[in-house]
Backbone as a chain_set.jsonl record, in Angstrom:
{"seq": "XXXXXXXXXXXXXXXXXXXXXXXXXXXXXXXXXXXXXXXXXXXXXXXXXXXXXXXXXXXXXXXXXXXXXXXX", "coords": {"N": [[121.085, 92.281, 84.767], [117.591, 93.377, 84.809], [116.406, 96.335, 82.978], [115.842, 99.429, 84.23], [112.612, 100.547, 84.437], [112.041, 103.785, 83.489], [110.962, 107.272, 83.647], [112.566, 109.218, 84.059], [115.415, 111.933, 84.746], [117.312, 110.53, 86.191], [116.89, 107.815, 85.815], [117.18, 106.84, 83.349], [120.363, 107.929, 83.191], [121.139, 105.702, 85.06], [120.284, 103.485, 83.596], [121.788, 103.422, 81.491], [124.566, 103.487, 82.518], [124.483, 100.526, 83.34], [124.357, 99.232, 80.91], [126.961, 99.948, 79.647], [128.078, 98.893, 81.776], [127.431, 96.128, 81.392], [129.197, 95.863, 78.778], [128.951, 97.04, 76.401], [128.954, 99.28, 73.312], [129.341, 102.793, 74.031], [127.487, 104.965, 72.659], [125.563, 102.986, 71.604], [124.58, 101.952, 74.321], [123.52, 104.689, 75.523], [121.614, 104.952, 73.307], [119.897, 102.397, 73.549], [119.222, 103.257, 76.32], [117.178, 105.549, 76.228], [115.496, 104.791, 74.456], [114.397, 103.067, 76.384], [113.041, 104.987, 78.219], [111.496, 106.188, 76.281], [109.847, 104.369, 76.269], [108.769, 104.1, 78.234], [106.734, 106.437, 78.142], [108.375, 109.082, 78.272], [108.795, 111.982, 76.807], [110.95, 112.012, 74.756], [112.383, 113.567, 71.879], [112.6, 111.21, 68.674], [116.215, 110.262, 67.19], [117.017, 112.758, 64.538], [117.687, 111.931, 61.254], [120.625, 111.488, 59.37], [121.917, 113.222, 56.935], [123.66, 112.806, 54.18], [125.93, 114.13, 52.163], [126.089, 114.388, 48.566], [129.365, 113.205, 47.164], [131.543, 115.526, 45.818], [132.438, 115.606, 42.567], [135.099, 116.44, 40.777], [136.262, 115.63, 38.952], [135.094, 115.242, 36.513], [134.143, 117.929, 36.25], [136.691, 118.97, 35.413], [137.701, 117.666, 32.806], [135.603, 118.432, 31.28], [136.228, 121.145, 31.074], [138.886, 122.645, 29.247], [140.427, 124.788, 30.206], [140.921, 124.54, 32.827], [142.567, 121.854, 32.898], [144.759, 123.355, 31.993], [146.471, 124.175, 34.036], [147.576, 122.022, 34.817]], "CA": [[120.208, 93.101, 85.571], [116.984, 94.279, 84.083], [116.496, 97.792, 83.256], [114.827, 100.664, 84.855], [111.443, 101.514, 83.661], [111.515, 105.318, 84.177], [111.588, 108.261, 82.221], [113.468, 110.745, 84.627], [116.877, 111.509, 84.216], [118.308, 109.19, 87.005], [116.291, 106.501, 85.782], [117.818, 107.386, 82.323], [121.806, 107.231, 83.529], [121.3, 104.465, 85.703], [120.612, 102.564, 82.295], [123.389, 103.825, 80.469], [125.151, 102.948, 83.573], [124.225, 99.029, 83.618], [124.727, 98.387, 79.369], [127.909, 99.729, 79.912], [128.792, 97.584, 82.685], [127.153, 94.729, 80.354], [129.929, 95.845, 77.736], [128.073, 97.328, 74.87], [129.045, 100.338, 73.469], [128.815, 103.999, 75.016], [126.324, 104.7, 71.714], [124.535, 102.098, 72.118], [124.274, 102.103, 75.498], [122.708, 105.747, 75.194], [120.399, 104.383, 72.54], [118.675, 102.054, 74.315], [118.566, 103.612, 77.58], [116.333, 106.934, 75.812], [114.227, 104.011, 74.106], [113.161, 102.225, 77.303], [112.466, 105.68, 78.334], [110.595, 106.512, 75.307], [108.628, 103.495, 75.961], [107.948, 104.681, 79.666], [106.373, 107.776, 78.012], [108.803, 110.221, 78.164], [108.795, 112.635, 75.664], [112.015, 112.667, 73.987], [112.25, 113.485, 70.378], [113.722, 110.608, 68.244], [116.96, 111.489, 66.347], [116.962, 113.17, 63.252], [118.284, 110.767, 60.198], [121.192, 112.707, 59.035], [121.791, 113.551, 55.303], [124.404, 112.93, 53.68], [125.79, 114.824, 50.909], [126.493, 113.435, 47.817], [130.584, 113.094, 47.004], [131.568, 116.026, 44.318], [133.661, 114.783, 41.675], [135.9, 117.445, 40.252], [137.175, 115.0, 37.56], [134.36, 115.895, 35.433], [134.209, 119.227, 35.581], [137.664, 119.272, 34.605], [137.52, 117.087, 31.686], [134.867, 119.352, 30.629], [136.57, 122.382, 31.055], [139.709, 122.772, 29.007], [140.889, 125.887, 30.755], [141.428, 124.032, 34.116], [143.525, 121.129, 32.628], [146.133, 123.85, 31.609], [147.079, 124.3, 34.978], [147.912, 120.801, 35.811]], "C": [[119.221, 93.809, 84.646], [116.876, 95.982, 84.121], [115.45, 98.809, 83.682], [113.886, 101.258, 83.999], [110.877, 102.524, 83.677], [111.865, 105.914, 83.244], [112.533, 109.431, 82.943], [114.968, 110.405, 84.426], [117.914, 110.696, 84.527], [118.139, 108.19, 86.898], [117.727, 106.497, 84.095], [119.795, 106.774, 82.399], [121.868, 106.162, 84.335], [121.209, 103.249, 84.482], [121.381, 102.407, 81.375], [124.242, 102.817, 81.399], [125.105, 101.444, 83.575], [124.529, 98.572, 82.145], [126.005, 98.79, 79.463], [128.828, 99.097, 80.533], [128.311, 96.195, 82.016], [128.257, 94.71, 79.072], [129.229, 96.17, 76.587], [128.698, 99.203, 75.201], [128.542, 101.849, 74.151], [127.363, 104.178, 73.797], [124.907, 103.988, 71.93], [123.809, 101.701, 73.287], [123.096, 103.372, 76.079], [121.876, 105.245, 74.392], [119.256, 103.769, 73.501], [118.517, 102.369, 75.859], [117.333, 104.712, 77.578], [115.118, 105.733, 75.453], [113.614, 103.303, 74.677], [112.722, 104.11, 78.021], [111.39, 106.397, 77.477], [109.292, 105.618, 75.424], [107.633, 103.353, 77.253], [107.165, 106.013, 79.768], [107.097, 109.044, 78.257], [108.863, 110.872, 76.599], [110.097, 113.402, 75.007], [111.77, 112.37, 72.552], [113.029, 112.21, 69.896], [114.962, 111.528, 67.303], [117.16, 111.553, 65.424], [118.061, 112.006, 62.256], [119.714, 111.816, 60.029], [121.215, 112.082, 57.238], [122.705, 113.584, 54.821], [124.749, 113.511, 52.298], [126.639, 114.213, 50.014], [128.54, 114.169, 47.441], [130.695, 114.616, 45.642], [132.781, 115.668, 43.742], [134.361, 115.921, 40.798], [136.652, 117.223, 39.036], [136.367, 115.717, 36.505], [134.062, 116.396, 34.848], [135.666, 119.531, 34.905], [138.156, 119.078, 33.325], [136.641, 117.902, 31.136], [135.017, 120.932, 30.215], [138.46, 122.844, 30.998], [141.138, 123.605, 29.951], [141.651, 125.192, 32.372], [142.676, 122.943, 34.286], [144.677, 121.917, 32.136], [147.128, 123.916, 32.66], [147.938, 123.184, 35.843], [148.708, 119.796, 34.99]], "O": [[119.613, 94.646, 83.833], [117.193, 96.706, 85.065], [114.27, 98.783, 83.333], [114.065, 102.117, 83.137], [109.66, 102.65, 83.807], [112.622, 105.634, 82.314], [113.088, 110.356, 82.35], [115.566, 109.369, 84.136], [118.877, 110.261, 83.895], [118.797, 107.349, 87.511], [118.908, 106.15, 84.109], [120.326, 105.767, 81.931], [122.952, 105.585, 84.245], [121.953, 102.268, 84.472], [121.605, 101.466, 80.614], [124.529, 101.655, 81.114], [126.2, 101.097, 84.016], [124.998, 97.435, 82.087], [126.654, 97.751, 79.346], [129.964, 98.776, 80.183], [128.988, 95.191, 82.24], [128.277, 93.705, 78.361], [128.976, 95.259, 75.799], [128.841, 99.941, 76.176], [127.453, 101.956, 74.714], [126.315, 103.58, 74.043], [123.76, 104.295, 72.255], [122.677, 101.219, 73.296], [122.126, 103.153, 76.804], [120.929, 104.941, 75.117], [118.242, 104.255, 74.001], [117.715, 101.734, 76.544], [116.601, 104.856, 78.557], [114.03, 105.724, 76.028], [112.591, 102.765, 74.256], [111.528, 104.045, 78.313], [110.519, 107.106, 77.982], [108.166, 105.841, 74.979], [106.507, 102.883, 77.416], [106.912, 106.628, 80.804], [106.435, 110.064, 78.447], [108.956, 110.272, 75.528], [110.329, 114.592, 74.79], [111.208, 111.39, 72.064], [114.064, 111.961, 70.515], [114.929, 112.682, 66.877], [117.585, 110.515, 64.916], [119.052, 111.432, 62.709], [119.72, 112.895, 60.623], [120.787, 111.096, 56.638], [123.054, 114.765, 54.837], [123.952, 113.399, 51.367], [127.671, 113.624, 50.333], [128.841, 115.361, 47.493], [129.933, 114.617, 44.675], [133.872, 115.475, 44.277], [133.626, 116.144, 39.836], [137.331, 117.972, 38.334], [136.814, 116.593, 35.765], [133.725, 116.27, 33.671], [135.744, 120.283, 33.933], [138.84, 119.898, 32.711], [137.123, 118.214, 30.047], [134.362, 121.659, 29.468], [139.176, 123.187, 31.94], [142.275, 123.222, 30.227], [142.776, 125.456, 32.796], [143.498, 122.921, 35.202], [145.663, 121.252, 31.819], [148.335, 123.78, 32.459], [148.597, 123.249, 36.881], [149.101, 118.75, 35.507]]}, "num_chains": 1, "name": "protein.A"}
């Protein structure tokens, strides 16, 4: 079933509504139901990247810092 080319919000869950019944994730399902609305001119923001932060490694500093290896 093609999908609804609307930007309001019932247009919106009715497309969620139909990729889910196609079997595709909930995610994904939300994805592209905002991006045929995005492409019907609604004005939703896309979503922010996120940022991951880098791993801290505690080995290093410890090796570097005598005082901490006494404890262990």
């Amino acid at each position: 079933m093609p999908l609804v080319k609307g930007k309001s919000p019932k247009s919106i869950g009715k497309n969620i509504k139909t990729e889910l019944a196609a079997g595709r994730p909930k995610a994904q399902a939300v994805a592209i139901a905002l991006n045929t609305a995005r492409q019907a001119g609604a004005k939703i923001p896309k979503p922010q990247k996120s940022r991951k932060k880098p791993v801290s490694n505690n080995l290093g500093q410890m090796m570097n810092n005598p005082q901490m290896m006494k404890g262990r």
